[in-house]
Structure formats: structure tokens, C-alpha cells
VOMIKE-716227 format. One record per atom (N, C-alpha, C, O): residue number from 1; x, y, z; atom name. Coordinates in nm, 4 decimals, decimal comma. Example, Ala and Ser with C-alpha at 12.3 -4.5 7.8 and 13.67 -1.06 7.14 Angstrom:
2
resi:1 x:1,3190 y:-0,5690 z:0,7800 name:N
resi:1 x:1,2300 y:-0,4500 z:0,7800 name:CA
resi:1 x:1,3200 y:-0,3300 z:0,7800 name:C
resi:1 x:1,4236 y:-0,3319 z:0,8465 name:O
resi:2 x:1,2850 y:-0,2250 z:0,7080 name:N
resi:2 x:1,3670 y:-0,1060 z:0,7140 name:CA
resi:2 x:1,2900 y:0,0030 z:0,7870 name:C
resi:2 x:1,3409 y:0,1138 z:0,8039 name:O
***
This chain:
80
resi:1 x:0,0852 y:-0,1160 z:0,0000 name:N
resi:1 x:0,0000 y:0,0000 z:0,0000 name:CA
resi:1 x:0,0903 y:0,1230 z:0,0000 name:C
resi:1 x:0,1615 y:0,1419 z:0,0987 name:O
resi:2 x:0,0934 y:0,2110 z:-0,1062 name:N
resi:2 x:0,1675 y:0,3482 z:-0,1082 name:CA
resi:2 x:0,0780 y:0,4459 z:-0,0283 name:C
resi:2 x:-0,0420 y:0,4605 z:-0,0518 name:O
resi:3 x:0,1317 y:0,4976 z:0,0476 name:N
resi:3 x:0,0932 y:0,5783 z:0,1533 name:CA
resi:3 x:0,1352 y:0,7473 z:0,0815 name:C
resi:3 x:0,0647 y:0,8463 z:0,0620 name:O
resi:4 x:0,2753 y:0,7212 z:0,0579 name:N
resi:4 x:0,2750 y:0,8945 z:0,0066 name:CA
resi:4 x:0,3678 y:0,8530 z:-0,1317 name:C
resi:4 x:0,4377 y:0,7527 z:-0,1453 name:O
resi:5 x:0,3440 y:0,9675 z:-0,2326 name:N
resi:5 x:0,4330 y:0,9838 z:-0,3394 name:CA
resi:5 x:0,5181 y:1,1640 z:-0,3524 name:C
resi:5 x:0,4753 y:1,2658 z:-0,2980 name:O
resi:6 x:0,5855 y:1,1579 z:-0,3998 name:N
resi:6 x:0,6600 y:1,2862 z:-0,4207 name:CA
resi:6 x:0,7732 y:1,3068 z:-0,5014 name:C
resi:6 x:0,8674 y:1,2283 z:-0,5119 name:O
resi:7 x:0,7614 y:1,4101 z:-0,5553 name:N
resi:7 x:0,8408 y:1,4264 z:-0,6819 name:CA
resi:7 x:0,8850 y:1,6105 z:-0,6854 name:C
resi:7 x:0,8167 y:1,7108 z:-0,6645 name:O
resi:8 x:0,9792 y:1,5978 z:-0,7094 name:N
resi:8 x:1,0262 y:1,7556 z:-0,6657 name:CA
resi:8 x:1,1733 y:1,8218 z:-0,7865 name:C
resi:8 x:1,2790 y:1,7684 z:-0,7528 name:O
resi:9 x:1,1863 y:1,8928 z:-0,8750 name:N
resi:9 x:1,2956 y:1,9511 z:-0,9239 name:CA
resi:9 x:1,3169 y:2,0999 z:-0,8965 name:C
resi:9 x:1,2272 y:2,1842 z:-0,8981 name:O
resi:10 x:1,4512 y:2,1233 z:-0,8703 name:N
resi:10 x:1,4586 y:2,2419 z:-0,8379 name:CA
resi:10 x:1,6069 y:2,2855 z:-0,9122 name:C
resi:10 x:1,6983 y:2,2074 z:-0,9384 name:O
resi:11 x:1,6039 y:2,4346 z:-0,9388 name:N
resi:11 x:1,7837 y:2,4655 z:-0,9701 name:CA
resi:11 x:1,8340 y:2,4892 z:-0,8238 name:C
resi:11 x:1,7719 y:2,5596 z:-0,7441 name:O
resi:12 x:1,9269 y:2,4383 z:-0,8007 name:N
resi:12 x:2,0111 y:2,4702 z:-0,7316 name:CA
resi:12 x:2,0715 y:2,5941 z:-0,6522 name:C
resi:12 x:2,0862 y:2,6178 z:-0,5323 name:O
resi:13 x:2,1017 y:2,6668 z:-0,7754 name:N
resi:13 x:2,2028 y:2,8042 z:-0,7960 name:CA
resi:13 x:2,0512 y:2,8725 z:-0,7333 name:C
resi:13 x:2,0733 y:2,9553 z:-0,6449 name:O
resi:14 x:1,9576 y:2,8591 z:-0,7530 name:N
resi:14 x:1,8766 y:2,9563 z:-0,6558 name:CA
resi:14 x:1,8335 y:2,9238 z:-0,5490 name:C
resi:14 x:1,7863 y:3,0154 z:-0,4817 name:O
resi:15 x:1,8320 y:2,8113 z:-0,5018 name:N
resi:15 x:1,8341 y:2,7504 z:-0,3756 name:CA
resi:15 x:1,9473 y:2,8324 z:-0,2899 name:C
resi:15 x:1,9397 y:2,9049 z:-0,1907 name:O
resi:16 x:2,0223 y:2,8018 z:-0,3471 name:N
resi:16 x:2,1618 y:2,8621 z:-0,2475 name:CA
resi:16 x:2,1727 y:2,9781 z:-0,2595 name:C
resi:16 x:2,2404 y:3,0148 z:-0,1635 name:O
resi:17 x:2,1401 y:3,0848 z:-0,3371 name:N
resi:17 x:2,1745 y:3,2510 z:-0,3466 name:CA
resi:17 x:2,0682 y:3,2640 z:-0,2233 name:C
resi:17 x:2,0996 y:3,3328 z:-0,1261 name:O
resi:18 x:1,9113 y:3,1811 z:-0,2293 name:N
resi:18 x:1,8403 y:3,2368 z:-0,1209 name:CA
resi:18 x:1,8744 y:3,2026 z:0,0590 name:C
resi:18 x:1,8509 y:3,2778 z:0,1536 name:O
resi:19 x:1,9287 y:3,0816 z:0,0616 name:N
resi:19 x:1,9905 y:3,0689 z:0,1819 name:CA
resi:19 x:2,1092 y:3,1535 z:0,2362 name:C
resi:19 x:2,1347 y:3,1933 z:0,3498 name:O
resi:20 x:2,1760 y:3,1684 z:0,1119 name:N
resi:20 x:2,3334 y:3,3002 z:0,1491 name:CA
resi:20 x:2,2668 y:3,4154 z:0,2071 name:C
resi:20 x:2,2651 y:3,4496 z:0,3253 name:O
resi:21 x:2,2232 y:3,4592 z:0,1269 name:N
resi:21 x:2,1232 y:3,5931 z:0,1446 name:CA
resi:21 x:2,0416 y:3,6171 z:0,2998 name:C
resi:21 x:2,0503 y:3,7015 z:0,3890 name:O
resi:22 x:1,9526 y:3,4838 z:0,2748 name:N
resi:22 x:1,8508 y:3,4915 z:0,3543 name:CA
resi:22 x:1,8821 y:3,4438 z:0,5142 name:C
resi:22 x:1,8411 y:3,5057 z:0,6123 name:O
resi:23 x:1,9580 y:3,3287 z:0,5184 name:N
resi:23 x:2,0024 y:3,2175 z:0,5603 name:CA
resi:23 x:1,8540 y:3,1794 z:0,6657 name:C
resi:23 x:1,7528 y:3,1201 z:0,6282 name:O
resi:24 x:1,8755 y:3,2213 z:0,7696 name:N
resi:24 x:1,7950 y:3,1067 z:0,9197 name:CA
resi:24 x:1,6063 y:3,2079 z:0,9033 name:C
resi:24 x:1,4910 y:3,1814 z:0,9371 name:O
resi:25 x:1,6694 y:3,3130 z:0,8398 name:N
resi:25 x:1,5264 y:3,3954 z:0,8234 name:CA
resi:25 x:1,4508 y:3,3428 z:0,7160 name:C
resi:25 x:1,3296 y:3,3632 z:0,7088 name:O
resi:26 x:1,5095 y:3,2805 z:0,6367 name:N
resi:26 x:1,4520 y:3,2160 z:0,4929 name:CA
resi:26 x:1,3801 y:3,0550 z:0,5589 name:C
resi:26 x:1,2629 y:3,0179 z:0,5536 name:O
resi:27 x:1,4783 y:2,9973 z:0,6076 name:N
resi:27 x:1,4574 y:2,8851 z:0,6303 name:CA
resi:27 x:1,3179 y:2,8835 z:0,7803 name:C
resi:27 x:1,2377 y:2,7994 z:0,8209 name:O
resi:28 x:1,3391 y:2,9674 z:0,8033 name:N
resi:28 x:1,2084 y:2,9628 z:0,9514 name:CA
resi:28 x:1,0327 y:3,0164 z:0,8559 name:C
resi:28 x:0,9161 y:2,9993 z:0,8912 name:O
resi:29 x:1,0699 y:3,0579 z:0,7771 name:N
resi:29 x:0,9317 y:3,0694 z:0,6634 name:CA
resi:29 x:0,9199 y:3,0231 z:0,6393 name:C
resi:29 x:0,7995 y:3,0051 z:0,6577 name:O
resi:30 x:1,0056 y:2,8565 z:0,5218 name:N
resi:30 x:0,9639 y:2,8185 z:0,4270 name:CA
resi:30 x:0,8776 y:2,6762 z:0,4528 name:C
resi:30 x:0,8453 y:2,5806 z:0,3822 name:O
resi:31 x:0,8572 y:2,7177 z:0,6019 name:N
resi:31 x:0,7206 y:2,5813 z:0,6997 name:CA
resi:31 x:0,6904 y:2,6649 z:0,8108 name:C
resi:31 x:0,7568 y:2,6964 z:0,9096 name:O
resi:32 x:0,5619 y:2,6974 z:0,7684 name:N
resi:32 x:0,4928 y:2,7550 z:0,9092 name:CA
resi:32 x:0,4895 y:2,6548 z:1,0007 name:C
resi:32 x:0,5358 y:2,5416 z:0,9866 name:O
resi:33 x:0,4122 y:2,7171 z:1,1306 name:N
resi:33 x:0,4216 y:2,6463 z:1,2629 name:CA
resi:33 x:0,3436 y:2,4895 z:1,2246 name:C
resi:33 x:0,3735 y:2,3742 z:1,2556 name:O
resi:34 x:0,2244 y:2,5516 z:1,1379 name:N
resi:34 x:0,0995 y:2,4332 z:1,1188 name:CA
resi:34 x:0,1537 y:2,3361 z:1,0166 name:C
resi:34 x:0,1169 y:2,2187 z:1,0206 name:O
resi:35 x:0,2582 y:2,3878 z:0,9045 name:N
resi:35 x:0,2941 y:2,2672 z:0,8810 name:CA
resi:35 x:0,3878 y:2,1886 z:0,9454 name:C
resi:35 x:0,3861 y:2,0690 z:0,9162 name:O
resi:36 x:0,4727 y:2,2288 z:1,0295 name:N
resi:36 x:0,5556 y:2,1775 z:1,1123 name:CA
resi:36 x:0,4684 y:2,0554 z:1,1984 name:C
resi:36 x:0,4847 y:1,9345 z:1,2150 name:O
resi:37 x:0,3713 y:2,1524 z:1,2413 name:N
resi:37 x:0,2541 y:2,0365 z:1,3487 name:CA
resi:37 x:0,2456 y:1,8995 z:1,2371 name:C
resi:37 x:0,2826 y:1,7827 z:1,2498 name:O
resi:38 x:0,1854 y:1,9663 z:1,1352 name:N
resi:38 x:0,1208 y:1,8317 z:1,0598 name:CA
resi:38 x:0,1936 y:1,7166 z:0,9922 name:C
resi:38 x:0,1451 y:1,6104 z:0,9532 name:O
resi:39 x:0,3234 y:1,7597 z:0,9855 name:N
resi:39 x:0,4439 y:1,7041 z:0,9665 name:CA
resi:39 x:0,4758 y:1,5974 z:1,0753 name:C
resi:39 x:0,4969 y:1,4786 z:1,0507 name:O
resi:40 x:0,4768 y:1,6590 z:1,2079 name:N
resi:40 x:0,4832 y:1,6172 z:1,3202 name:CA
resi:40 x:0,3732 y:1,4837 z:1,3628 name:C
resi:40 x:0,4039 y:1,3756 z:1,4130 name:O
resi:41 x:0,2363 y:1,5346 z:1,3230 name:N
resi:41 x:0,1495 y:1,4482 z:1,3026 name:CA
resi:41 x:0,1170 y:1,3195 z:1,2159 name:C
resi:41 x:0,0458 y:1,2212 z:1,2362 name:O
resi:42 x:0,2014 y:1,3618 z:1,1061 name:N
resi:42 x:0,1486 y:1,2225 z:1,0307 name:CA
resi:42 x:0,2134 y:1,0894 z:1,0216 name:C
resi:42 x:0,2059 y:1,0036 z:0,9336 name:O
resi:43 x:0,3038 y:1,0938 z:1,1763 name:N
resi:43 x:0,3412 y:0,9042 z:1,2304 name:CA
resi:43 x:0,2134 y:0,8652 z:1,1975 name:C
resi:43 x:0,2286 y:0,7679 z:1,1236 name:O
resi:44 x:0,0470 y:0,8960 z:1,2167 name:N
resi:44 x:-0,0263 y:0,8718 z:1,2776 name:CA
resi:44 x:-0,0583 y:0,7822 z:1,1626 name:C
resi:44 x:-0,0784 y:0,6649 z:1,1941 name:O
resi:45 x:-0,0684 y:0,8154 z:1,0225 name:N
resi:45 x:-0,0779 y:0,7269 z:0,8979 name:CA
resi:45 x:-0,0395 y:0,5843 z:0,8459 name:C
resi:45 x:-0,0703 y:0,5217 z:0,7445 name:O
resi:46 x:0,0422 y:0,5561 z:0,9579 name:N
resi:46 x:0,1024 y:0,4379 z:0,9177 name:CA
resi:46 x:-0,0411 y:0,3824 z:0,9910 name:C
resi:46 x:-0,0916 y:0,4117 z:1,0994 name:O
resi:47 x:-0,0885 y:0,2787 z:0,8715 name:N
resi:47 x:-0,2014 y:0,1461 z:0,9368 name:CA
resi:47 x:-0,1376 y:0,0828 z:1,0490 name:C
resi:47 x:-0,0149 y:0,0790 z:1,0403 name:O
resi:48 x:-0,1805 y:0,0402 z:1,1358 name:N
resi:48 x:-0,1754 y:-0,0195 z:1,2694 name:CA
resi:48 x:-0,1174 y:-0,1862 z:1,1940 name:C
resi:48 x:-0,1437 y:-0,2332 z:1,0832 name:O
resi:49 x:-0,0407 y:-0,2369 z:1,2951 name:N
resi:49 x:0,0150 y:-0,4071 z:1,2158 name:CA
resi:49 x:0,1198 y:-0,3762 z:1,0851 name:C
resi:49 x:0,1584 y:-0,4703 z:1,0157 name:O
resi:50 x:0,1661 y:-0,2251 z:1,0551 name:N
resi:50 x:0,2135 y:-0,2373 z:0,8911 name:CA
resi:50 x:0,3822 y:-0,1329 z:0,9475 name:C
resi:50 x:0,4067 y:-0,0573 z:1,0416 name:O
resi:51 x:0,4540 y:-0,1801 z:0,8411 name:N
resi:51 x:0,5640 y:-0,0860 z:0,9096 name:CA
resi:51 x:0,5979 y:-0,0277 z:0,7753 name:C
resi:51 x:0,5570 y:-0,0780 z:0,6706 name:O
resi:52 x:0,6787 y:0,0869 z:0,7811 name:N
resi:52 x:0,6969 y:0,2431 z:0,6582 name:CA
resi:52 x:0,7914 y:0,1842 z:0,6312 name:C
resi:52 x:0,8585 y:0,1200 z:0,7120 name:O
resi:53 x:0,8211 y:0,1994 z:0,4726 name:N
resi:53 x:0,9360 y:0,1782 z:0,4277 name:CA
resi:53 x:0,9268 y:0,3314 z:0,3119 name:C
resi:53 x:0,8280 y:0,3713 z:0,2504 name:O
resi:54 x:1,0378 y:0,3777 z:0,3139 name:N
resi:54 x:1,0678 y:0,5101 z:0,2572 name:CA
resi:54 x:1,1851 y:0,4680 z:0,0920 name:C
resi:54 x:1,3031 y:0,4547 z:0,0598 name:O
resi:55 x:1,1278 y:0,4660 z:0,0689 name:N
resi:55 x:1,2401 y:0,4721 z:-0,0825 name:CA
resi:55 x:1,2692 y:0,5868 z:-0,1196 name:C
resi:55 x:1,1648 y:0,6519 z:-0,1153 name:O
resi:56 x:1,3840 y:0,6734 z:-0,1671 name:N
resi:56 x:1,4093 y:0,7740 z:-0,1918 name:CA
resi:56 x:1,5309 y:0,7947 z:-0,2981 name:C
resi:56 x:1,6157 y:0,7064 z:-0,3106 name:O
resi:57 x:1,5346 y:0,8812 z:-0,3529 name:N
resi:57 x:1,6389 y:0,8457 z:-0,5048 name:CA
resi:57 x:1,6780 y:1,0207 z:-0,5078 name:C
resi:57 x:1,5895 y:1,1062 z:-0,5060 name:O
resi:58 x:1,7695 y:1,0408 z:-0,5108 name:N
resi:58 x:1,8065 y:1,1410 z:-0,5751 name:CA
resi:58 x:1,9501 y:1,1870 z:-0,6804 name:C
resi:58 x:2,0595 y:1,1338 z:-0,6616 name:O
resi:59 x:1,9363 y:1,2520 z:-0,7482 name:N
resi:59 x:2,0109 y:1,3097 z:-0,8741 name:CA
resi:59 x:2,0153 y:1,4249 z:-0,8934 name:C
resi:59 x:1,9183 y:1,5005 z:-0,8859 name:O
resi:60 x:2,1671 y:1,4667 z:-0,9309 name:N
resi:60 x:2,1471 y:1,6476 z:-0,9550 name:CA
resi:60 x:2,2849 y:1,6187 z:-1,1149 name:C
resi:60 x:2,3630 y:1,5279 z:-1,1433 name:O
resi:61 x:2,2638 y:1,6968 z:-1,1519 name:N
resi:61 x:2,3541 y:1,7567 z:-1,2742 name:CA
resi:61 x:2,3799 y:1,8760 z:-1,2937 name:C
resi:61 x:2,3523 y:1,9025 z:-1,4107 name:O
resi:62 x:2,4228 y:1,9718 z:-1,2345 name:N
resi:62 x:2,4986 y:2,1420 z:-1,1536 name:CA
resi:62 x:2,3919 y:2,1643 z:-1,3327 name:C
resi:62 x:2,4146 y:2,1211 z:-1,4457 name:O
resi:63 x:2,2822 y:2,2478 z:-1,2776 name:N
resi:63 x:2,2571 y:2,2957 z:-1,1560 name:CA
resi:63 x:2,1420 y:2,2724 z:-1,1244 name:C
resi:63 x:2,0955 y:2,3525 z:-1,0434 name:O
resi:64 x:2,0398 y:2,1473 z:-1,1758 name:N
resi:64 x:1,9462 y:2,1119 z:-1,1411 name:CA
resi:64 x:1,9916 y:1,9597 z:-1,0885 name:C
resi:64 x:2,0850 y:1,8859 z:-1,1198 name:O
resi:65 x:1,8578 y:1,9456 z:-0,9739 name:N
resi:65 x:1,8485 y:1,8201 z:-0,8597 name:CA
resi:65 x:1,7105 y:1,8179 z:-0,8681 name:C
resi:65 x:1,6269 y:1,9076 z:-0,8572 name:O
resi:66 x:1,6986 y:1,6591 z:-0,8965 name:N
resi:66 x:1,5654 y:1,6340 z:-0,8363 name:CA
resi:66 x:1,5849 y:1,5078 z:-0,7258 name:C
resi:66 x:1,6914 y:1,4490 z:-0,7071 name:O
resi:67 x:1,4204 y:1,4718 z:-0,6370 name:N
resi:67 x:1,4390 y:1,4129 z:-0,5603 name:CA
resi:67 x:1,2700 y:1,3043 z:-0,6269 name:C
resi:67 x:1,1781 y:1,3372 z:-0,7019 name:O
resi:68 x:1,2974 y:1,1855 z:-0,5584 name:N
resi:68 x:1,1834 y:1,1246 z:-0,5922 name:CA
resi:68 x:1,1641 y:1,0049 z:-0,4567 name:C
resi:68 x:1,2338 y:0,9097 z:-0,4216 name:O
resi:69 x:1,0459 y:1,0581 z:-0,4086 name:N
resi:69 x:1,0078 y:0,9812 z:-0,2842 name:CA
resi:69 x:0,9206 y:0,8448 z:-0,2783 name:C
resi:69 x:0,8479 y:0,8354 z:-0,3772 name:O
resi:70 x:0,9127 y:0,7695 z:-0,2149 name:N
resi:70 x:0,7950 y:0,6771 z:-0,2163 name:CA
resi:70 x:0,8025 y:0,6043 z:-0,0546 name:C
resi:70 x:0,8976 y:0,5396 z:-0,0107 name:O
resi:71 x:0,6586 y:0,6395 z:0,0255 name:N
resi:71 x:0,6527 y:0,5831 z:0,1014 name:CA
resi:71 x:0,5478 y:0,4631 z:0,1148 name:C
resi:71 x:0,4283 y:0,4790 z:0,0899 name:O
resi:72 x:0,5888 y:0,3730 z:0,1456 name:N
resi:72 x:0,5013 y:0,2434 z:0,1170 name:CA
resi:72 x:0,4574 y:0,2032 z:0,2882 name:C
resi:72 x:0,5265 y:0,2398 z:0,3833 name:O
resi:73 x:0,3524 y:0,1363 z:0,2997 name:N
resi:73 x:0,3712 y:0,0371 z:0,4021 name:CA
resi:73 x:0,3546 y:-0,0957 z:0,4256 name:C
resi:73 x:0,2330 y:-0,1046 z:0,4090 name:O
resi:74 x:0,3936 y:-0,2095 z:0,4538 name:N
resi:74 x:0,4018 y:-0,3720 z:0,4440 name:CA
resi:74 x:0,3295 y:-0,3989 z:0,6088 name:C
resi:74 x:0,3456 y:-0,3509 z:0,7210 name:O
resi:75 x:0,2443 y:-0,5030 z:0,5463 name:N
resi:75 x:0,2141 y:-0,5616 z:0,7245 name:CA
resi:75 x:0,3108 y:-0,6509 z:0,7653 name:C
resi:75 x:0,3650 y:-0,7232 z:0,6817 name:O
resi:76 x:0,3416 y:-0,6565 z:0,8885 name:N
resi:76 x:0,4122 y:-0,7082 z:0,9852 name:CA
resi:76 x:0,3622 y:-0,7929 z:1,0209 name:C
resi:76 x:0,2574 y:-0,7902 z:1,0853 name:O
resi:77 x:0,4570 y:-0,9433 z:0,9715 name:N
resi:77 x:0,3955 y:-1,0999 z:0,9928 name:CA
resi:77 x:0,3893 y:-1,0890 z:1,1931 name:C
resi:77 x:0,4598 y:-1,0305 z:1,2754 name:O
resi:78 x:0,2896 y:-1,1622 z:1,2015 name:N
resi:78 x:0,2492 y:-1,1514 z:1,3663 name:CA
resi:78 x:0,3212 y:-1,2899 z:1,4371 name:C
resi:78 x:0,3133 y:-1,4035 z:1,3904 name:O
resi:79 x:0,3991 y:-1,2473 z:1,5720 name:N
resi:79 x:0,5005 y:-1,3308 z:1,6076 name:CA
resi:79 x:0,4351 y:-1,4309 z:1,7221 name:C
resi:79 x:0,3476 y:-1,3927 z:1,7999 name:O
resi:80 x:0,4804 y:-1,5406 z:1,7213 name:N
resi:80 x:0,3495 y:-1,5872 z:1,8287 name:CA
resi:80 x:0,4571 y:-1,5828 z:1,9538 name:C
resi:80 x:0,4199 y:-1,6093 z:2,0681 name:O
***
């Protein structure tokens, strides 16, 4: 059962001019409090009996990176 998918490309070279620039003031915006919470919150997704497995892949070629996520979950054979 895939639980989450995600797929993300970004350049680089502007990633980093905005952290130089911006640095800890950039980065405290770019997740409000509520997504932080809900972030925080969603252990809660994993089905009960099933355990997360996270696959994750990433690739860059200066000056684009992408990332490609997949979270799955498997049930957990029951131990007697």
C-alpha cells in the first residue's frame, strides 16, 4: 500500500543565493508552525500491524536536482 508519493525539481544556484542571502530567516518561513505540526502528526498514517518503508532516489547535474520519494507500508507478519 503506497501511503505517500513525491516528486520535486529544483535549480540549485537559486536555492543557495536564497539561503546566502537569507540564511535562518529564509529557512524559519519556508514551513509555518501548522505545517511543522502536521508534519509532526502524520506518524499517525502508518495502518496499525504495517511498518513504513521510505524509498528515496536522488540526482542532480549542476545545476538542477531532483528528488523522488515513495513511502510504502508492508504488514508485519504476527510473532506468536
Amino acid at each position: 500500500m503506497i501511503l505517500g508519493l513525491g516528486n520535486d525539481i529544483i535549480d540549485i544556484r537559486r536555492v543557495e543565493r536564497i539561503i546566502e542571502r537569507y540564511g535562518d530567516r529564509f529557512l524559519s518561513r519556508v514551513f509555518t508552525d501548522i505545517e511543522r505540526w502536521k508534519s509532526d502528526g502524520r506518524a499517525g498514517l502508518t495502518p496499525e500491524g504495517c511498518q513504513v518503508r521510505i524509498d528515496l532516489t536522488i540526482t542532480d547535474d549542476f545545476p538542477m536536482a531532483q528528488a523522488i520519494v515513495i513511502i510504502s507500508a508492508f504488514r508485519v507478519p504476527m510473532r506468536d
